[in-house]
C-alpha positions as a Markdown table, in Angstrom:
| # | Residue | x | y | z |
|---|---|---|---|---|
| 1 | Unk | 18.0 | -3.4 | 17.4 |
| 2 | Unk | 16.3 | -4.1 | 13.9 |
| 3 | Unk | 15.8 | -0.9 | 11.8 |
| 4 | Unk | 12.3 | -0.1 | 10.8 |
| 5 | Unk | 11.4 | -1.2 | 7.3 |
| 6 | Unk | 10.6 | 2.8 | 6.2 |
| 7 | Unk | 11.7 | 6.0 | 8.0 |
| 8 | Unk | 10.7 | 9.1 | 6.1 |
| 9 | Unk | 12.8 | 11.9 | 7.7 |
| 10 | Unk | 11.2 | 15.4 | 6.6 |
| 11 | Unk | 10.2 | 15.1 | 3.5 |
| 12 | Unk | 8.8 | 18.0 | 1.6 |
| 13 | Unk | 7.7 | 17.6 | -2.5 |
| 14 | Unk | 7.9 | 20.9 | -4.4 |
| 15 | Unk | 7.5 | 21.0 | -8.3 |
| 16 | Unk | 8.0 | 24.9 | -8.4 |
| 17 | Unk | 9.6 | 27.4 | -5.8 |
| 18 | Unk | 6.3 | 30.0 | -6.2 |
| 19 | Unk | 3.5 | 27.0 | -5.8 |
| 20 | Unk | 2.5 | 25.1 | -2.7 |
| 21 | Unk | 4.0 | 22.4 | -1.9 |
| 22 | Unk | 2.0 | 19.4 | -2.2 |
| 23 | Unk | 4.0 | 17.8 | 0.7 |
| 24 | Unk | 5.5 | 19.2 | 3.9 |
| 25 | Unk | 7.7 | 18.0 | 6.1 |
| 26 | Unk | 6.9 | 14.4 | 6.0 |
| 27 | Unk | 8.6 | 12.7 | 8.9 |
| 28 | Unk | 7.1 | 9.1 | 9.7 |
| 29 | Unk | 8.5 | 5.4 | 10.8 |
| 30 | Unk | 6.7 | 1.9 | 9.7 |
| 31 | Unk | 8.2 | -1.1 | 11.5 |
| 32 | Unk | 9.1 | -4.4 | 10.1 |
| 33 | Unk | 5.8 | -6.6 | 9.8 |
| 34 | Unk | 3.3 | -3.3 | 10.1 |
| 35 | Unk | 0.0 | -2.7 | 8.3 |
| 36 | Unk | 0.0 | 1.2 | 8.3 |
| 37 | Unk | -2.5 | 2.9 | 6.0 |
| 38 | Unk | -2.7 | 6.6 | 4.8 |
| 39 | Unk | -6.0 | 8.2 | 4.8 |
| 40 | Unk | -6.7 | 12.0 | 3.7 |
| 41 | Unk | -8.4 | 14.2 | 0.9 |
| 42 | Unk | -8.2 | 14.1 | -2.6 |
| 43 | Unk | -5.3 | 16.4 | -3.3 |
| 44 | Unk | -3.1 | 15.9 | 0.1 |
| 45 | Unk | -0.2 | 14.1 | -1.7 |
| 46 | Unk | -0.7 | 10.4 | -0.3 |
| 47 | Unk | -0.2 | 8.8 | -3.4 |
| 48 | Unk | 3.3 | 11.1 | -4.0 |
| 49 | Unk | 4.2 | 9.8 | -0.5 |
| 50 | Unk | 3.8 | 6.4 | -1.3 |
| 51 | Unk | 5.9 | 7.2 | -5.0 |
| 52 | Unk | 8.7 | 8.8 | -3.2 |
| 53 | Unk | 8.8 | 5.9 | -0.6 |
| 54 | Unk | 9.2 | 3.4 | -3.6 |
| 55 | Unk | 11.7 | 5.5 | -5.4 |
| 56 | Unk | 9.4 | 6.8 | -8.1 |
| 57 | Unk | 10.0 | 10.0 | -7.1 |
| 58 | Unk | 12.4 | 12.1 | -5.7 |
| 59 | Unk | 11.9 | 14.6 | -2.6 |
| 60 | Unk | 12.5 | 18.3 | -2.7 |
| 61 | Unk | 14.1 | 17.9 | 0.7 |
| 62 | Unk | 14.6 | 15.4 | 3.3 |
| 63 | Unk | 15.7 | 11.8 | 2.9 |
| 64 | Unk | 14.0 | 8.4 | 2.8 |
| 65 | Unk | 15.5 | 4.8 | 4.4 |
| 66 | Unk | 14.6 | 1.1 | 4.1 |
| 67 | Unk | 15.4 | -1.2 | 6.1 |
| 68 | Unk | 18.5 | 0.7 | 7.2 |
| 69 | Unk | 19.7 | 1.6 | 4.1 |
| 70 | Unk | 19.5 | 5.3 | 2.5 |
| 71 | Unk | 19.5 | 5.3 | -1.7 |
| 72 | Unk | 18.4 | 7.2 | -4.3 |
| 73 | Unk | 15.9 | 4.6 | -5.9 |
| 74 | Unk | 15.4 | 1.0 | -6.8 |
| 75 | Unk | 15.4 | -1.0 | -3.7 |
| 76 | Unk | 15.4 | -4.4 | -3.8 |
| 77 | Unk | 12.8 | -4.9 | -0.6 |
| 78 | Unk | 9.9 | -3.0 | -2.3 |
| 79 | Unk | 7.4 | -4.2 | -4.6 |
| 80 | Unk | 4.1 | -2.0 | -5.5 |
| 81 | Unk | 0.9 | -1.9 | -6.4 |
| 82 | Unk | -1.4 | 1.1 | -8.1 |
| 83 | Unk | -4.5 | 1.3 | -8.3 |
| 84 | Unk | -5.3 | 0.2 | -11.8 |
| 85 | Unk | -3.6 | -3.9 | -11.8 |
| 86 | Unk | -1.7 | -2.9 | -14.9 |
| 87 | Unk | -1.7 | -6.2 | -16.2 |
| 88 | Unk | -0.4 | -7.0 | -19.9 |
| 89 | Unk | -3.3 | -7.6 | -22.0 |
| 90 | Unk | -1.3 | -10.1 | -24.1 |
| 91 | Unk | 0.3 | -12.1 | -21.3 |
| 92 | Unk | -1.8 | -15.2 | -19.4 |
| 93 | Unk | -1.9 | -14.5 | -15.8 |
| 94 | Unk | 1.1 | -16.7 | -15.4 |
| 95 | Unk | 3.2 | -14.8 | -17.5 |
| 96 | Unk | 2.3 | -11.5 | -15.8 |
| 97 | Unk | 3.4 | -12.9 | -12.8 |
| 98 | Unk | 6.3 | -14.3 | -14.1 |
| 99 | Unk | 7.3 | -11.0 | -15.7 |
| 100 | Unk | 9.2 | -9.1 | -12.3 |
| 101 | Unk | 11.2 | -12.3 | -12.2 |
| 102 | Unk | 12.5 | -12.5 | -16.1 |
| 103 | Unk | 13.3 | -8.9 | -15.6 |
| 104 | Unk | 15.2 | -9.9 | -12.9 |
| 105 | Unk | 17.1 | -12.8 | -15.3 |
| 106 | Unk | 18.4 | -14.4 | -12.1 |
| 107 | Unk | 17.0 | -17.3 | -12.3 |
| 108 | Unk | 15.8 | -20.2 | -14.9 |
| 109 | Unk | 12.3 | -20.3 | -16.1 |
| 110 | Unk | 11.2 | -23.4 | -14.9 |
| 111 | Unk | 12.0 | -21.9 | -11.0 |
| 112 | Unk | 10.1 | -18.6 | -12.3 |
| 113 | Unk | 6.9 | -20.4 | -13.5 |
| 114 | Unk | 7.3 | -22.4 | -10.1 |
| 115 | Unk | 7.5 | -19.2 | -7.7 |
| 116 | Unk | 5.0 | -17.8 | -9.9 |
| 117 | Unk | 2.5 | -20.4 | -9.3 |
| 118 | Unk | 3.4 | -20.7 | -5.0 |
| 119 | Unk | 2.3 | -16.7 | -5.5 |
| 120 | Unk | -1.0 | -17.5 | -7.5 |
| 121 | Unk | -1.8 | -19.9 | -4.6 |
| 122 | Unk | -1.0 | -17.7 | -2.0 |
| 123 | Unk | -3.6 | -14.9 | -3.5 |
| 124 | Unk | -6.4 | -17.9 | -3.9 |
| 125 | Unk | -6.2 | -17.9 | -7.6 |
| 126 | Unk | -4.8 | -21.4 | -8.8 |
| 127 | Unk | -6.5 | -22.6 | -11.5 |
| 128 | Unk | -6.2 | -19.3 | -13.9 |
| 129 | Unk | -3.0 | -19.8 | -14.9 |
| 130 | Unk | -3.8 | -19.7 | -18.6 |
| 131 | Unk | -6.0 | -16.7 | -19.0 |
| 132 | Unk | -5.8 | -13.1 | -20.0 |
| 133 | Unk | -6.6 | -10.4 | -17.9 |
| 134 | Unk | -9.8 | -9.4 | -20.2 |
| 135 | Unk | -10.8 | -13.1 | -19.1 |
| 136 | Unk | -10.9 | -12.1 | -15.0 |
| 137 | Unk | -12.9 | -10.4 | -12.6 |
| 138 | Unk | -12.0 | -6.7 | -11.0 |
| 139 | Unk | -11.1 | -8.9 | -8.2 |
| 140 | Unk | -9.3 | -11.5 | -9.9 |
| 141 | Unk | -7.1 | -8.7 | -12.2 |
| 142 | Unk | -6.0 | -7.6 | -8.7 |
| 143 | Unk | -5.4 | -10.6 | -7.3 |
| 144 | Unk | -2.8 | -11.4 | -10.0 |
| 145 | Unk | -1.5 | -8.0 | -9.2 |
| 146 | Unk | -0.8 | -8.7 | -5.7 |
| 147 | Unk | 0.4 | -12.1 | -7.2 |
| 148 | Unk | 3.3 | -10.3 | -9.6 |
| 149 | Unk | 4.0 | -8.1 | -6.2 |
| 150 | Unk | 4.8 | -11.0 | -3.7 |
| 151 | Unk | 6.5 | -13.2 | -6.4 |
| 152 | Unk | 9.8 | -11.6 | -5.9 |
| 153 | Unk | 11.8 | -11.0 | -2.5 |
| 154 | Unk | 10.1 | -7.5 | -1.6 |
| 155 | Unk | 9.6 | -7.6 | 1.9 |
| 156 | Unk | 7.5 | -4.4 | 2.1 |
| 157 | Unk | 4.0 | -3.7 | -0.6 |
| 158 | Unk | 3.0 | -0.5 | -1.1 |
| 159 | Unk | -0.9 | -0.5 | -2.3 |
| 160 | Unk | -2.1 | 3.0 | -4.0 |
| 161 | Unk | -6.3 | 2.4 | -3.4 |
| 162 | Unk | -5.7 | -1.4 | -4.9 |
| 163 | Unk | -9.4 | -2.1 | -4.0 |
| 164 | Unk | -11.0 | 1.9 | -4.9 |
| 165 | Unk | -12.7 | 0.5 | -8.2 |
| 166 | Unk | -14.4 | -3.2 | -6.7 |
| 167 | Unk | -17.9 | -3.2 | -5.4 |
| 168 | Unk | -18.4 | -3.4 | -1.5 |
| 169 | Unk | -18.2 | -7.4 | -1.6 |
| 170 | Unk | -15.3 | -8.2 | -3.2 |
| 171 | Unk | -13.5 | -5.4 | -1.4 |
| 172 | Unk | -14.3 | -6.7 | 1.5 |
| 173 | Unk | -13.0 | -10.3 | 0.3 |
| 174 | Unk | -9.9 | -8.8 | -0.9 |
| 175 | Unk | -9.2 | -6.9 | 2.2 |
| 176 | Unk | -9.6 | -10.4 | 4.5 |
| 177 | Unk | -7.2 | -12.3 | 1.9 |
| 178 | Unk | -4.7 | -8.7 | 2.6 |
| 179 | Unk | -4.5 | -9.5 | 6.0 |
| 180 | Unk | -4.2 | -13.4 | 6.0 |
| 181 | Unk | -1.5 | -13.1 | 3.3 |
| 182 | Unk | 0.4 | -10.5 | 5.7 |
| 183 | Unk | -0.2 | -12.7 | 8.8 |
| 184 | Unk | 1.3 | -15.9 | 6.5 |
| 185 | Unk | 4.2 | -14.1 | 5.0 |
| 186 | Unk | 5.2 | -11.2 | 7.9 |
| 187 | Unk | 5.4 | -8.8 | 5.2 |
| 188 | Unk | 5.4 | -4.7 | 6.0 |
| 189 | Unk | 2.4 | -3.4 | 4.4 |
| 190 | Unk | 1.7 | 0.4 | 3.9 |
| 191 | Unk | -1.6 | 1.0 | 1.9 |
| 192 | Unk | -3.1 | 4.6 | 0.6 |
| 193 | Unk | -7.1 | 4.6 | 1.0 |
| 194 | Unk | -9.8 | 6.9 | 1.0 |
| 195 | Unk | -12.3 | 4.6 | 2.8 |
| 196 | Unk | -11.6 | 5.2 | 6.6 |
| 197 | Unk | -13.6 | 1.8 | 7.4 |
| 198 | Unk | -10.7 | 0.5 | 5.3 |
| 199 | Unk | -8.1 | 1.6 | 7.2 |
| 200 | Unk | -9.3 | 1.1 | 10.4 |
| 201 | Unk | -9.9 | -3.0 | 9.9 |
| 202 | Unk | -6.8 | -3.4 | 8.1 |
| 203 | Unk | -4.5 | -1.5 | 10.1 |
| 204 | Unk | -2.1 | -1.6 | 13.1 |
| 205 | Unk | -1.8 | 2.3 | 12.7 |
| 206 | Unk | -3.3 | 4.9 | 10.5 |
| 207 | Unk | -1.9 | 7.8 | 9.3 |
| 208 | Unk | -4.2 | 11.6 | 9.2 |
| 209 | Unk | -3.0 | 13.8 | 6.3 |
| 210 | Unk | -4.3 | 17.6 | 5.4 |
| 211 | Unk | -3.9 | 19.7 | 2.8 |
| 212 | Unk | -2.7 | 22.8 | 1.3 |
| 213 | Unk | 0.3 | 21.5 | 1.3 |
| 214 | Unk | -0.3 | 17.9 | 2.6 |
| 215 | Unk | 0.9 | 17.0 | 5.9 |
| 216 | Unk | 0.8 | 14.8 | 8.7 |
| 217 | Unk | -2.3 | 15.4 | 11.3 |
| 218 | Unk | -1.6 | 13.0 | 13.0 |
| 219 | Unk | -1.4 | 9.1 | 13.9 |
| 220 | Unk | -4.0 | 6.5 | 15.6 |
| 221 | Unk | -3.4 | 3.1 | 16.6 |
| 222 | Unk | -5.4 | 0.6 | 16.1 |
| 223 | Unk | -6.0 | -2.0 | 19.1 |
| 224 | Unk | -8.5 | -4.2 | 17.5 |
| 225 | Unk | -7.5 | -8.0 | 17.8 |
| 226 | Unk | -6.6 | -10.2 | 15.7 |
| 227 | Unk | -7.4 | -12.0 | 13.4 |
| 228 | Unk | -10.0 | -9.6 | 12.7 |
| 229 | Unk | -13.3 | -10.4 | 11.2 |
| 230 | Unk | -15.7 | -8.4 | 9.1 |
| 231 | Unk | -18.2 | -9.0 | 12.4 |
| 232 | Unk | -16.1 | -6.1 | 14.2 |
| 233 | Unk | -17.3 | -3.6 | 11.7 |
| 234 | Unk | -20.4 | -3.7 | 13.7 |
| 235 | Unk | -19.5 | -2.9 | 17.0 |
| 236 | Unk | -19.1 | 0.0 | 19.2 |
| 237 | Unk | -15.1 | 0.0 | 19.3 |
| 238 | Unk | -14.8 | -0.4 | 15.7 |
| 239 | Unk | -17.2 | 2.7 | 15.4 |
| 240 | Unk | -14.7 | 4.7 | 17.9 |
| 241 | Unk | -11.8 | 4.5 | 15.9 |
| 242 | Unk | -13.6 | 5.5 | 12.8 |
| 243 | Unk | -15.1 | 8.5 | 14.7 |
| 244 | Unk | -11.8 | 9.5 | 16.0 |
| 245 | Unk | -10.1 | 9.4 | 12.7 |
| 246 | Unk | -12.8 | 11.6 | 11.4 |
| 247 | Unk | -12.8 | 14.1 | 13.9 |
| 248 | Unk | -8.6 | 14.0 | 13.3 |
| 249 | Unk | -9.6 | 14.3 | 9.4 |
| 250 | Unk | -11.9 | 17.4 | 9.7 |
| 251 | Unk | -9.3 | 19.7 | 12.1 |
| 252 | Unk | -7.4 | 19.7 | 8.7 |
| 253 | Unk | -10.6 | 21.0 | 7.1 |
| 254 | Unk | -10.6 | 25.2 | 7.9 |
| 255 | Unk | -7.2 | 25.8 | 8.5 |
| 256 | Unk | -5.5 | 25.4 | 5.1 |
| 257 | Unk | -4.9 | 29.4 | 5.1 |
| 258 | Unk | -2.0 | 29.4 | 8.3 |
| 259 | Unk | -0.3 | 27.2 | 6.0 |
């Protein structure tokens, strides 16, 4: 039997013994090819989940396992993306994307520019090869991010609110070319988002967090069909789900002082 890509057993995140913690017993499982976003308040540690998942940070307590395989940081599978593309101002978008693989130096540069350049296409951005990032769109600065992401051998992204700062449109754009890149490269996708709508047309599974600490209230899956289409936003199902993970959402709201 495969392993999951990401098993989070317990985790708790502490940064002193008298505050809080910001995270609390963690425990949660993504299988190999999953979309599974986190949704929760400002404050309830989602983005420090998704840190500690990619080795960023360490937990207080617990332990963390990809693909099978427990270590400290810096595994090979992962590749991630933050909210803000991060792009070099003074690299073309080709470089950029070439830059995880000359870090790498295991391979010559004419393969590099080649894999970086199958990645540009894959994000629908050929043809940009030789501008700076102060030359492209919101959307196109996080298009070549996802580009620099998938240009390596990560088989799981991790996306901290990659589309939070793009008007309705191009988020919505963005959030189609998400799932037809995962459906055309079977990679394991775990995204952080405030925007429930978000979650619930990406996802095969959405994770509930609280606060004060943050926590897991819970999960929802997702049976909408696929391919989805920005059509099912509309309709009463699609409504359900978002309903449910609301009401899930608020039960978190008024109990923050048993914790």
């Amino acid at each position: 039997m495969t392993a999951p890509a990401i098993e989070v057993h317990h985790v708790s995140l502490a940064y002193t013994s008298i505050d809080t913690p910001e995270l609390l017993d963690i425990h949660l499982s993504v299988e190999d090819g999953e979309l599974v976003s986190i949704v929760g308040p400002s404050g309830c540690g989602k983005s420090s989940l998704l840190r500690m998942i990619a080795g960023v940070l360490e937990p207080t307590s617990g332990h963390i396992v990809i693909s099978g395989n427990e270590r400290k940081r810096g595994w090979a599978e992962l590749s991630f993306v933050p909210q803000d593309s991060l792009l070099l101002p003074w690299r073309t978008v080709l470089d950029n994307v070439c830059l995880p693989l000359e870090l790498a130096r295991d391979t010559d540069q004419q393969t590099i520019r080649k894999k970086a350049q199958e990645a540009l296409a894959l994000v629908n951005l050929s043809g940009v090869e030789s501008k700076y990032p102060r030359q492209l769109s919101g959307g196109m600065r996080q298009r070549a991010a996802l580009a620099r992401a998938l240009v390596g051998n990560a088989r799981i992204l991790l996306l901290d609110e990659p589309f939070a700062a793009l008007d309705a449109l191009t988020r919505n754009q963005l959030n189609l070319e998400l799932l037809r890149i995962q459906a055309q490269t079977g990679i394991t996708i775990v995204l952080v988002t405030h925007n429930i709508f978000e979650a619930v047309f990406l996802s095969d599974r959405v994770i509930v967090m609280g606060e004060n600490p943050g926590r897991i209230l819970g999960e929802i899956k997702i049976p909408l069909p696929k391919p989805r289409t920005l059509k099912m936003i509309g309709t009463p199902e699609f409504s359900h789900w978002v309903g449910t993970i609301q009401d899930l959402l608020e039960t978190g709201w008024g109990d923050q002082d048993e914790h």
